[in-house]
VOBA-1610 file (N, C-alpha, C; in pm, whole numbers, padded with zeros to 5 digits, always signed):
BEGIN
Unk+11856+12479+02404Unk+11956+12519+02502Unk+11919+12468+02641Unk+11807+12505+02719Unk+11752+12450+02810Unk+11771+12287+02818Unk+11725+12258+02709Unk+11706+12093+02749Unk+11853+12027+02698Unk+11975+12074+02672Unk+12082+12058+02658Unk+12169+12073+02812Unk+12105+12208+02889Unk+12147+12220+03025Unk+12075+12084+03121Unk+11964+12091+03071Unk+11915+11973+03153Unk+11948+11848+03139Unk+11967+11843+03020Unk+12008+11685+02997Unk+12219+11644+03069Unk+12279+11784+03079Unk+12384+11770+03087Unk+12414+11793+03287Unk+12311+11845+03336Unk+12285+11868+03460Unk+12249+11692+03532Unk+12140+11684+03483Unk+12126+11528+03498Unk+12218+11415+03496Unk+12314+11448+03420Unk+12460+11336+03391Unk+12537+11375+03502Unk+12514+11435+03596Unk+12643+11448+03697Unk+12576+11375+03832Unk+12682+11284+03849Unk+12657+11218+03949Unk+12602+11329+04081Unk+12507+11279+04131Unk+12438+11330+04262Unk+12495+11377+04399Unk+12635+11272+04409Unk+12707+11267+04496Unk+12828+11339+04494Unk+12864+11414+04344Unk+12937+11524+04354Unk+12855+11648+04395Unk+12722+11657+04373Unk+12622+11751+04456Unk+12645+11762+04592Unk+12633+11648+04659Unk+12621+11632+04785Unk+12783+11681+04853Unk+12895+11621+04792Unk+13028+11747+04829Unk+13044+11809+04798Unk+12979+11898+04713Unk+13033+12043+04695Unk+12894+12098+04824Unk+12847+12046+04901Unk+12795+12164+04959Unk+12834+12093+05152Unk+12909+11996+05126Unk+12956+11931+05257Unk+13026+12009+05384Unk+13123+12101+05298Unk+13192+12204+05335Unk+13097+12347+05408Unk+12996+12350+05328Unk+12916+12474+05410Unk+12836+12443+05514Unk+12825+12294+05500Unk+12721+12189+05610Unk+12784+12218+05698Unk+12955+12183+05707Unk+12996+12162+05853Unk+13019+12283+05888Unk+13034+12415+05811Unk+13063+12516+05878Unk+12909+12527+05923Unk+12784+12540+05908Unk+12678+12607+05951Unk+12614+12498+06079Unk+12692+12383+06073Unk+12700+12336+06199Unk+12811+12335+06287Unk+12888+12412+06307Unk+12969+12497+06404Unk+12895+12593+06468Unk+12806+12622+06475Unk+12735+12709+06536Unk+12716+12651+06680Unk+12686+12705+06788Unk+12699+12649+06887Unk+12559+12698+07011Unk+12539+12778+06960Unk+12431+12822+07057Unk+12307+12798+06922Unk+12190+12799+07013Unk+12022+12735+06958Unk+11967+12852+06923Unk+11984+12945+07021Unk+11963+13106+06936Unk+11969+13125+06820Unk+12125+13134+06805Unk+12202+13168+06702Unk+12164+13099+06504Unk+12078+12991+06630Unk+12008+12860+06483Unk+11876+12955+06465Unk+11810+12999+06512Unk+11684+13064+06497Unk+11673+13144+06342Unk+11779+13199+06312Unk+11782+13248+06196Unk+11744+13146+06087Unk+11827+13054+06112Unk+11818+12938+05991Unk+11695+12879+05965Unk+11627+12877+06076Unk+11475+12787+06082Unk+11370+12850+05986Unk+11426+13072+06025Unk+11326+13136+05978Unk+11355+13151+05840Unk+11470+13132+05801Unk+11481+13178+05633Unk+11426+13010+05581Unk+11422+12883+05690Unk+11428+12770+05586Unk+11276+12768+05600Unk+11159+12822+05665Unk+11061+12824+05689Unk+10999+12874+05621Unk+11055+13042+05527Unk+11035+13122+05459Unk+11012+13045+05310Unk+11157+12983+05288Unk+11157+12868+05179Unk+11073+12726+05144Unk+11037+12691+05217Unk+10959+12661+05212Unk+10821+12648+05197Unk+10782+12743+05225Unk+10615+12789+05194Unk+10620+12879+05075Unk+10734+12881+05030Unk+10771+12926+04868Unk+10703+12834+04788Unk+10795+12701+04822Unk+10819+12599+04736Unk+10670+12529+04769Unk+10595+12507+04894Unk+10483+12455+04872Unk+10379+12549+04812Unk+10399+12671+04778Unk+10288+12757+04696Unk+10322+12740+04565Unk+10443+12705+04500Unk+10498+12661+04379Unk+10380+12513+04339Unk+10438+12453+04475Unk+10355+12281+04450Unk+10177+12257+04421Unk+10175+12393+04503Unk+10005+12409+04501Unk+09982+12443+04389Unk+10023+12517+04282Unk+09992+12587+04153Unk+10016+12418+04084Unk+10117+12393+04065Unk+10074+12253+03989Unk+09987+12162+04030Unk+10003+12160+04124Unk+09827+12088+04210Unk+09693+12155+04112Unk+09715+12261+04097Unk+09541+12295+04081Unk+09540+12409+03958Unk+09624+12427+03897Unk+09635+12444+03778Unk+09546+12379+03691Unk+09532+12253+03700Unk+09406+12200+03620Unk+09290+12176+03715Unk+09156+12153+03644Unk+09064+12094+03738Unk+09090+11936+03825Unk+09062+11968+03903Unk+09103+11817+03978Unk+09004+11696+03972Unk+09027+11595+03971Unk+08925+11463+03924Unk+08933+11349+03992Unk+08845+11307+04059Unk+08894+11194+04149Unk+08828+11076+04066Unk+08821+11053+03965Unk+08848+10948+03842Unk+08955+10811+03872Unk+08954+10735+03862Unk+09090+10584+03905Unk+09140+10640+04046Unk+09067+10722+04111Unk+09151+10763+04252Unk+09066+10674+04369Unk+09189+10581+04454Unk+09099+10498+04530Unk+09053+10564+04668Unk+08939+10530+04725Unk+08901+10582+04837Unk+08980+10554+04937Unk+09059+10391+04975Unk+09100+10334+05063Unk+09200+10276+05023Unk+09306+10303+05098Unk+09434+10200+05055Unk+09431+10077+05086Unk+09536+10000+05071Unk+09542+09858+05084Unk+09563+09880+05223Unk+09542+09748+05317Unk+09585+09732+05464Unk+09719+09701+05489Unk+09758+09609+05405Unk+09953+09582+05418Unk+10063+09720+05363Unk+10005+09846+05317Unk+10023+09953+05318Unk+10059+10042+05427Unk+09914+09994+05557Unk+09934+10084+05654Unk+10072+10104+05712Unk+10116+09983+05748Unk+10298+09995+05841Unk+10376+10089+05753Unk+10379+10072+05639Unk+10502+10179+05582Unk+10408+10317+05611Unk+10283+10292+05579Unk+10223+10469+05616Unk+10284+10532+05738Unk+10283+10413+05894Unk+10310+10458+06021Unk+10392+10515+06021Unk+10474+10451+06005Unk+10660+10469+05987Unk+10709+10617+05928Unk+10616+10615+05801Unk+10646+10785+05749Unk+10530+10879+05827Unk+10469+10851+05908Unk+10414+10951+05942Unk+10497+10997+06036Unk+10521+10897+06127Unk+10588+10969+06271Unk+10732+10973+06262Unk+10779+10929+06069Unk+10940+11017+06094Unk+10907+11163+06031Unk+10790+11222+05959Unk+10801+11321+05912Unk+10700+11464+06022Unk+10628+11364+06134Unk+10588+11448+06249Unk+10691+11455+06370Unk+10788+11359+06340Unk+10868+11371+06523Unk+10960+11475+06506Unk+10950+11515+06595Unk+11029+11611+06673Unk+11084+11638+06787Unk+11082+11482+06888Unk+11083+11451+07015Unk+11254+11507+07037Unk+11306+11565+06961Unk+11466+11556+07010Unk+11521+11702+06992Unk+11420+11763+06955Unk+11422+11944+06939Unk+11327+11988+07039Unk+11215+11937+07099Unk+11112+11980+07146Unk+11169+12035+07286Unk+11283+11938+07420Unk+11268+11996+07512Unk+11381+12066+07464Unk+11488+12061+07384Unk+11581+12197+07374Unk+11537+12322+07375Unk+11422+12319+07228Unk+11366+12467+07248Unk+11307+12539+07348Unk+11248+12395+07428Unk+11179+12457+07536Unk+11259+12557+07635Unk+11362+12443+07642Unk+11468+12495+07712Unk+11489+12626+07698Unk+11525+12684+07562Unk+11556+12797+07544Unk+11493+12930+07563Unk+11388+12885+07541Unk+11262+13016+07549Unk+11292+13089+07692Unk+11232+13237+07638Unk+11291+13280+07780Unk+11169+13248+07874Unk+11009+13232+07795Unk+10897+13169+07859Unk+10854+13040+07848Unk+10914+12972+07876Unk+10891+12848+07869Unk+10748+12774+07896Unk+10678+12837+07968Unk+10579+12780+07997Unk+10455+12818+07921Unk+10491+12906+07771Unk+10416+12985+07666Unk+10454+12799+07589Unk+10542+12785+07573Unk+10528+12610+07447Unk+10446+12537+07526Unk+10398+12501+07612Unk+10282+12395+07630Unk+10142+12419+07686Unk+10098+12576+07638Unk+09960+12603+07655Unk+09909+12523+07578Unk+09816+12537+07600Unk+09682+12501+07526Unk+09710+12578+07377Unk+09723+12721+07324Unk+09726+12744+07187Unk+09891+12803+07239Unk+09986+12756+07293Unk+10083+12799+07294Unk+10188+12750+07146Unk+10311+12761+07134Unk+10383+12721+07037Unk+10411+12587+06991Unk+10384+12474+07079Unk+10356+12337+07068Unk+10270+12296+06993Unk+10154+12332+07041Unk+09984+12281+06956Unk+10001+12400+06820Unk+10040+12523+06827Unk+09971+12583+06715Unk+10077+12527+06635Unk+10241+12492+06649Unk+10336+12478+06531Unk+10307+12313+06472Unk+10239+12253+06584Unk+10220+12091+06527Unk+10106+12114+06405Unk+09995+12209+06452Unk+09869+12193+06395Unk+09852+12219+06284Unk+09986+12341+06239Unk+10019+12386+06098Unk+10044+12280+06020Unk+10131+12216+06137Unk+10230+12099+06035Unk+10151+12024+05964Unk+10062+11952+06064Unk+09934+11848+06019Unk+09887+11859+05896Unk+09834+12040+05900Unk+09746+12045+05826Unk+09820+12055+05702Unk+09923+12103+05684Unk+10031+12123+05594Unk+10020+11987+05518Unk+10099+11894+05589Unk+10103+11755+05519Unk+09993+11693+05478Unk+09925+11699+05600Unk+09756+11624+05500Unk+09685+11698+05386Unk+09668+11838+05377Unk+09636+11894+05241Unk+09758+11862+05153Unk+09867+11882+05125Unk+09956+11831+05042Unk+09942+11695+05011Unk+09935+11585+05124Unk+09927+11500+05097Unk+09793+11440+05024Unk+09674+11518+05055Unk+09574+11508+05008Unk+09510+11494+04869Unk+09542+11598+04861Unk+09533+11699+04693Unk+09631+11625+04619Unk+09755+11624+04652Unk+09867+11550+04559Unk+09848+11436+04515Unk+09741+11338+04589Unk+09727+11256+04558Unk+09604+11209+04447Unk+09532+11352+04490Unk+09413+11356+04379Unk+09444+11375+04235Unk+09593+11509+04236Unk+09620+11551+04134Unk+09696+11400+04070Unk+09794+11326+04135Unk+09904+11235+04058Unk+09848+11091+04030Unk+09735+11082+04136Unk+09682+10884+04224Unk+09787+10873+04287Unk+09841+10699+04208Unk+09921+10603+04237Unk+10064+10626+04188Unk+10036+10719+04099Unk+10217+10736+04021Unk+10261+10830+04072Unk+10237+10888+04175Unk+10330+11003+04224Unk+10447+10907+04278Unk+10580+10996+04285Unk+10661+10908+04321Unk+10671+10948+04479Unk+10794+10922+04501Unk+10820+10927+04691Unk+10783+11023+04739Unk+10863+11140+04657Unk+10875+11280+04704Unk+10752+11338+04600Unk+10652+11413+04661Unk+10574+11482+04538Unk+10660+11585+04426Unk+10777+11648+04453Unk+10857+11747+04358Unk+10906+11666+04218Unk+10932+11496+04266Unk+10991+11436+04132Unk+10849+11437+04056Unk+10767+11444+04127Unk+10610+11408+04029Unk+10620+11553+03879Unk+10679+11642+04006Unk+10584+11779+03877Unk+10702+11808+03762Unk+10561+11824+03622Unk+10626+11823+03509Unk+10644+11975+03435Unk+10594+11990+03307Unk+10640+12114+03292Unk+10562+12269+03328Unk+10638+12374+03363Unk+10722+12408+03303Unk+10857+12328+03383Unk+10908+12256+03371Unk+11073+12181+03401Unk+11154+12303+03485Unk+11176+12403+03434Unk+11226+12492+03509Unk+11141+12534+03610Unk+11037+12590+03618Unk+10991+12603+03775Unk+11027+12465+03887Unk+10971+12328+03814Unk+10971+12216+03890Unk+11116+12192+03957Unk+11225+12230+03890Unk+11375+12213+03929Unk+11390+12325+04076Unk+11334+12408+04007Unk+11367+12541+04130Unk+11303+12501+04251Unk+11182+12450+04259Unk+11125+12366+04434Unk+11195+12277+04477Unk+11285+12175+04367Unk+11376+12072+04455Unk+11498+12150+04493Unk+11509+12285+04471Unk+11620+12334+04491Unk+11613+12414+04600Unk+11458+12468+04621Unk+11444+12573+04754Unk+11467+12468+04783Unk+11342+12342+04811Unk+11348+12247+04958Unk+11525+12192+05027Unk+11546+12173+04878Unk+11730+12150+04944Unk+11792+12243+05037Unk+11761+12389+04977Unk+11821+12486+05058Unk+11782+12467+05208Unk+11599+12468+05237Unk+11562+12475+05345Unk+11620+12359+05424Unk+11646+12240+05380Unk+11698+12092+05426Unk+11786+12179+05533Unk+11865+12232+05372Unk+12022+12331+05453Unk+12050+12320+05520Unk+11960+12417+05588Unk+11920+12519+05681Unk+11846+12462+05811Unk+11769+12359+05783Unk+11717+12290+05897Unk+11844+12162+05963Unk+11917+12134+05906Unk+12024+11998+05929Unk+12111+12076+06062Unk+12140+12169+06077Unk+12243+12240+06214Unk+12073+12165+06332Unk+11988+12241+06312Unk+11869+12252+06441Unk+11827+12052+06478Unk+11849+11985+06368Unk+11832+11814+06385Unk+11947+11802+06450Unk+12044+11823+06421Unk+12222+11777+06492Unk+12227+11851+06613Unk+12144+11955+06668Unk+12223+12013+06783Unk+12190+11892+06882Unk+12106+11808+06928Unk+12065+11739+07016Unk+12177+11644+07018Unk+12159+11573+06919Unk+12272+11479+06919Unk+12374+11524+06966Unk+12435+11639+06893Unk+12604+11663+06966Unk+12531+11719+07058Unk+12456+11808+07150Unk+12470+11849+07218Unk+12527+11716+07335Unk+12441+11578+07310Unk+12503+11485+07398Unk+12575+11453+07368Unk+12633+11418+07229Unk+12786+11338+07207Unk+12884+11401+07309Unk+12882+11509+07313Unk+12955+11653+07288Unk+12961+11677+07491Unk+12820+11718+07518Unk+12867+11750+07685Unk+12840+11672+07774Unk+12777+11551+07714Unk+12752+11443+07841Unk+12889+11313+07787Unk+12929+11313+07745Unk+13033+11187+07724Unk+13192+11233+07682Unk+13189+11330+07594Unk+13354+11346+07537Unk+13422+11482+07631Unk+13300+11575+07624Unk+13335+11703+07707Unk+13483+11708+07825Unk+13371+11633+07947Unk+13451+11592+08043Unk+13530+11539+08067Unk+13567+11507+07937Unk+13734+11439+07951Unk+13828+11558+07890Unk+13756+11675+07887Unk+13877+11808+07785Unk+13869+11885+07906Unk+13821+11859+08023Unk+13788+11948+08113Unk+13942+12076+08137Unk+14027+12033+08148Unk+14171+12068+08190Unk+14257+12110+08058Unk+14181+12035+07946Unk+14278+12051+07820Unk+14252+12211+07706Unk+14382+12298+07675Unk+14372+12386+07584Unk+14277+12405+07505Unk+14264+12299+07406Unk+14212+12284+07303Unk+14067+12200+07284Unk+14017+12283+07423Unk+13866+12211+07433Unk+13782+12234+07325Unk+13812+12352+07286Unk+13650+12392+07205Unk+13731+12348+07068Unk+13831+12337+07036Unk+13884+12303+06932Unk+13850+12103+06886Unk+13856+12072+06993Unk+13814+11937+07029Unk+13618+11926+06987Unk+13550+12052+06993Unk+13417+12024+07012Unk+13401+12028+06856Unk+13501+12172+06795Unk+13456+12153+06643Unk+13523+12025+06570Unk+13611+11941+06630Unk+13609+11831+06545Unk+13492+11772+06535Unk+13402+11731+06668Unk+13336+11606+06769Unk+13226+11677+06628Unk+13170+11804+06588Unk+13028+11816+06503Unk+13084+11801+06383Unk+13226+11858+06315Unk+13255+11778+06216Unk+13172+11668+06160Unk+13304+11532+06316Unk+13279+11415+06235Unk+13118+11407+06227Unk+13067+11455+06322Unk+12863+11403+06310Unk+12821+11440+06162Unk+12837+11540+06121Unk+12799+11601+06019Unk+12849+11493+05875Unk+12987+11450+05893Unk+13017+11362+05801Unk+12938+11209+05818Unk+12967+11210+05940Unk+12861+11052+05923Unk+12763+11069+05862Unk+12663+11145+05911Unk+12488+11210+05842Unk+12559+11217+05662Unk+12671+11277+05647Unk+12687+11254+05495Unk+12710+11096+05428Unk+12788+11036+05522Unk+12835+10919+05453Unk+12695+10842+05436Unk+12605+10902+05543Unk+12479+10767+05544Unk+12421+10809+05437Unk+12391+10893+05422Unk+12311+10993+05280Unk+12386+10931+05162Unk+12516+10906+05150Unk+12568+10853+05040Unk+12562+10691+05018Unk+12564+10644+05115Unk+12526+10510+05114Unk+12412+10448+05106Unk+12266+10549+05151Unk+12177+10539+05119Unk+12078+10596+05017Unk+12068+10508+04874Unk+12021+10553+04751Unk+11879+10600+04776Unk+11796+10524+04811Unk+11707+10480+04804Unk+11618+10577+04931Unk+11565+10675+04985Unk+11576+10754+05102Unk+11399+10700+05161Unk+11346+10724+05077Unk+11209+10679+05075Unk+11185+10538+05131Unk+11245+10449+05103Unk+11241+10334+05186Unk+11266+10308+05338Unk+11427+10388+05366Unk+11495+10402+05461Unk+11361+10509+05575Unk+11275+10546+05502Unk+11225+10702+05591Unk+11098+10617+05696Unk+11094+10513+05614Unk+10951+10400+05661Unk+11049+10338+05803Unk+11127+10309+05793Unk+11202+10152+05799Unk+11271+10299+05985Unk+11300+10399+05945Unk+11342+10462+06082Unk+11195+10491+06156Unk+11082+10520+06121Unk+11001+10625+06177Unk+10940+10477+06239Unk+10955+10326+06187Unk+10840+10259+06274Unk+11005+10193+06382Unk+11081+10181+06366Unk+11220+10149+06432Unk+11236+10218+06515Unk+11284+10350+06505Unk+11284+10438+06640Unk+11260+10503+06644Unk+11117+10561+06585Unk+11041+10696+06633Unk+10928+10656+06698Unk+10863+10520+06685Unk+10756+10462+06737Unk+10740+10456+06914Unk+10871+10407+06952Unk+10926+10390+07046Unk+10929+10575+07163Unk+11068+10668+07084Unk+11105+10763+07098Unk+10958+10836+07120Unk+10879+10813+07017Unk+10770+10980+07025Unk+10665+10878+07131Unk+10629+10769+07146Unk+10493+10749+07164Unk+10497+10664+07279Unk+10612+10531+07295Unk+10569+10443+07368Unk+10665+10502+07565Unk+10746+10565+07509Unk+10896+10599+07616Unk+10798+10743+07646Unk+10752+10828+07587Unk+10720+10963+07681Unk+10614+10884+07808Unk+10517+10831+07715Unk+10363+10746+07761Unk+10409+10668+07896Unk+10529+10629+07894Unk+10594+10523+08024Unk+10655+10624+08112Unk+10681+10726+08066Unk+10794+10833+08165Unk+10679+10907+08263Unk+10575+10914+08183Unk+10449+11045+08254Unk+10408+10932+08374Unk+10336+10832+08364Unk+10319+10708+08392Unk+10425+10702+08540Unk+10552+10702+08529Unk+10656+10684+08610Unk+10676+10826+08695Unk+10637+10933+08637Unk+10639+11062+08708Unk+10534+11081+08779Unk+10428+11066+08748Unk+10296+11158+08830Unk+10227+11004+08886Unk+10249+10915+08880Unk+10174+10790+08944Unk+10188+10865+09102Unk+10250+10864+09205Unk+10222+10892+09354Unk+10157+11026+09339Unk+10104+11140+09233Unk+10087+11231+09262Unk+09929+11236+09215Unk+09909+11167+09151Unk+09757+11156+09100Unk+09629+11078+09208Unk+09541+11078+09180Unk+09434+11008+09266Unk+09407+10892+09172Unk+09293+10810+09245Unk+09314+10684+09210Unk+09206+10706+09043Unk+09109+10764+09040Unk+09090+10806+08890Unk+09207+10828+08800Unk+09263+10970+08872Unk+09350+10981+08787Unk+09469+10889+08761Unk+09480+10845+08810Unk+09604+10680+08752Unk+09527+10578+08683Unk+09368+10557+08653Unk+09268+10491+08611Unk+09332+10513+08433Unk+09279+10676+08448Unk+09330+10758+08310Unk+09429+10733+08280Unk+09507+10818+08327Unk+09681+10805+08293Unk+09686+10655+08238Unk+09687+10533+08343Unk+09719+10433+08312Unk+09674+10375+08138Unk+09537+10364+08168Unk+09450+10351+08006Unk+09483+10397+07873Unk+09488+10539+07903Unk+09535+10647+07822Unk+09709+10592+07777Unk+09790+10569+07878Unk+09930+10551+07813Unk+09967+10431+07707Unk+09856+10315+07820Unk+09894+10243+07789Unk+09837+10158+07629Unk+09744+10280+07644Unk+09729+10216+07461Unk+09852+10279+07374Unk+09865+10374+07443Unk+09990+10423+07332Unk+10094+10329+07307Unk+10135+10282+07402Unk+10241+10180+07393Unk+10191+10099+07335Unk+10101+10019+07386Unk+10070+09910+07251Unk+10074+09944+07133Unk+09983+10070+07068Unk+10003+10095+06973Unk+10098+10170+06894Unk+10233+10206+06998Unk+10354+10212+06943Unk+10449+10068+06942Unk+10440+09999+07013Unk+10456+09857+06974Unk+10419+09736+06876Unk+10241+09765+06834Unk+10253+09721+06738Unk+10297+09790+06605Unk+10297+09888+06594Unk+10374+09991+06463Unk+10524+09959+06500Unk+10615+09931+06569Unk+10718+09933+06600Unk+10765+09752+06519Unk+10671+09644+06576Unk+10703+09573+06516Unk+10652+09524+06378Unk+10538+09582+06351Unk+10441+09539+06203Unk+10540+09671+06088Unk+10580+09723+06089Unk+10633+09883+06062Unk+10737+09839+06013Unk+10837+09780+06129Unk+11004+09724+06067Unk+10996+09630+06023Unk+10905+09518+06045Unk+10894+09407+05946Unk+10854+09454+05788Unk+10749+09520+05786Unk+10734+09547+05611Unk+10795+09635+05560Unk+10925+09710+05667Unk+10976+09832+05581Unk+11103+09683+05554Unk+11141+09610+05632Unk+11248+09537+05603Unk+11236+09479+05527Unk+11079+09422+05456Unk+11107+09307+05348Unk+11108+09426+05227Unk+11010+09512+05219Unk+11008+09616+05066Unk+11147+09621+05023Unk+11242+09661+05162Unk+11425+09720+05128Unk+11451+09608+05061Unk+11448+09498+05126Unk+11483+09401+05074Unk+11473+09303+04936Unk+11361+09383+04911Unk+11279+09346+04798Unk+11337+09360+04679Unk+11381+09542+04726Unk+11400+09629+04661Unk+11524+09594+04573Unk+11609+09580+04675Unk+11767+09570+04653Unk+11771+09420+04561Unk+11700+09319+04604Unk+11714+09190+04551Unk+11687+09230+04401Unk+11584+09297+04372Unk+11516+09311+04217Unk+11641+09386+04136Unk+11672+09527+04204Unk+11758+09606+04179Unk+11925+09507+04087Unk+11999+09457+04205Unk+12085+09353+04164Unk+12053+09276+04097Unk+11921+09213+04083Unk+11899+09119+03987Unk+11894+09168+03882Unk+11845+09318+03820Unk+11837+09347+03683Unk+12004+09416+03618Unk+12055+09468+03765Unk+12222+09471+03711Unk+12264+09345+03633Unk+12230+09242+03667Unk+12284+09126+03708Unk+12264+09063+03537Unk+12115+09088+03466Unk+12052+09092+03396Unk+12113+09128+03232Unk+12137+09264+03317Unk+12183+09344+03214Unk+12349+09315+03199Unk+12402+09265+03231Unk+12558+09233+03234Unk+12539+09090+03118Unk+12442+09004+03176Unk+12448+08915+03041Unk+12362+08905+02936Unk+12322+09049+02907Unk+12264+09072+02794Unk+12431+09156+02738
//
């Protein structure tokens, strides 16, 4: 019975998944105040450390063996590593909103304030996951560690299903930035006088919400695409543009040490968001490319067989 549900679950295209839940997307991005998102973060936060205590039990359920497990990856590896690191650490486009919001604002950039302690979780989060997962799977884990885990089949289904939920739930708090600018720095001010302003705003997150769908549908392949954004424009966004802005702010206010620092200090960043920016999109562009060429070619294959 089970493996009759599964096998018949599996036959439905993915992308009738993805609209039947399109409709609750755009309503839970109608929300309009960042507050009001706070809920969502905490139930998708909740879900999540579900689903990675799920992941940990298949992790270590057996004894672990670092047997065919390599110490060091390849070097033409590293650029796609960059790329997914700093699309699955950035956060440069939520960071001053929230700040914004707090009623203490100046509690997010202590020293153990909400900045350092929520990054430090994160870190450690991904690098033990990433760690261990790799001990438990090697080389055959696939993109996502959840397609890796096997039976019991039913637990393994239920973690791709929290993390979806939490996705959910996190997709309103990624979009508020964006519309917040689509929305009050460019279309706003032209409804200034008109009735149907706010009626005008729930179209403007609508359509955002549908684009973010159409790209999701157009893009099969997510794991490739995740390399190919994080060295493209997160390299830039998180590392090389803050490093130039601080640089451009406090230069007349510092002493001549301190612009020694500053200067040194930024300016490796930039380089070394520059070279990840260009070594990063070059090898995420040829893999896609790779990808897709092989892909069509075995359609291609299989049509004249």
């Amino acid at each position: 019975m089970t493996q009759a549900l599964d096998t018949y679950v599996s036959g439905i295209d993915v992308r009738l998944y993805m609209l039947a839940i399109l409709l609750p997307l755009i309503l839970v991005n109608w929300i309009r105040n960042l507050k009001f998102l706070a809920p969502c973060s905490t139930v998708a936060n909740f879900i999540t450390f579900i689903s990675f205590g799920i992941i940990l039990y298949y992790i270590f359920r057996e004894p672990l063996t670092f047997e065919h497990r390599e110490v060091i990856g390849n070097v033409e590896n590293f650029p796609l590593y960059f790329g997914t690191v700093l699309f699955a650490l950035e956060a440069i486009g939520v960071i001053l909103p929230l700040e914004n919001e707090m009623k203490k604002p100046k509690v997010f950039i202590r020293t153990f304030g909400v900045l350092n302690i929520g990054m430090g979780m994160i870190v450690f989060l991904y690098t033990g996951l990433g760690f261990f997962g790799y001990i438990r799977y090697g080389s055959a884990i696939e993109g996502s560690i959840t397609l890796s885990l096997n039976e019991p089949l039913v637990l393994a289904k239920s973690v791709q299903i929290l993390l979806a939920i939490a996705i959910f739930f996190t997709h309103p708090i990624q979009c508020y930035v964006a519309i917040d600018i689509v929305w009050n720095e460019y279309i706003a001010p032209n409804f200034e006088k008109n009735s149907h302003k706010v009626l005008w705003e729930y179209v403007v997150r609508t359509s955002l919400v549908l684009l973010t769908f159409l790209l999701a549908v157009v893009i099969p392949e997510l794991d490739l695409f995740i390399s190919l954004f994080g060295a493209l424009c997160l390299s830039g966004l998180g590392l090389a543009f803050p490093a130039i802005i601080q640089i451009c702010t406090f230069w007349h206010t510092c002493d001549r040490t301190g612009k020694a620092i500053m200067l040194a200090k930024n300016m490796s960043l930039v380089l070394f968001a520059l070279l990840g920016f260009v070594v990063g999109t070059y090898t995420s562009l040829r893999d896609i490319i790779k990808h897709f060429s092989t892909l069509h070619f075995s359609k291609y294959a299989c049509q004249l067989i």
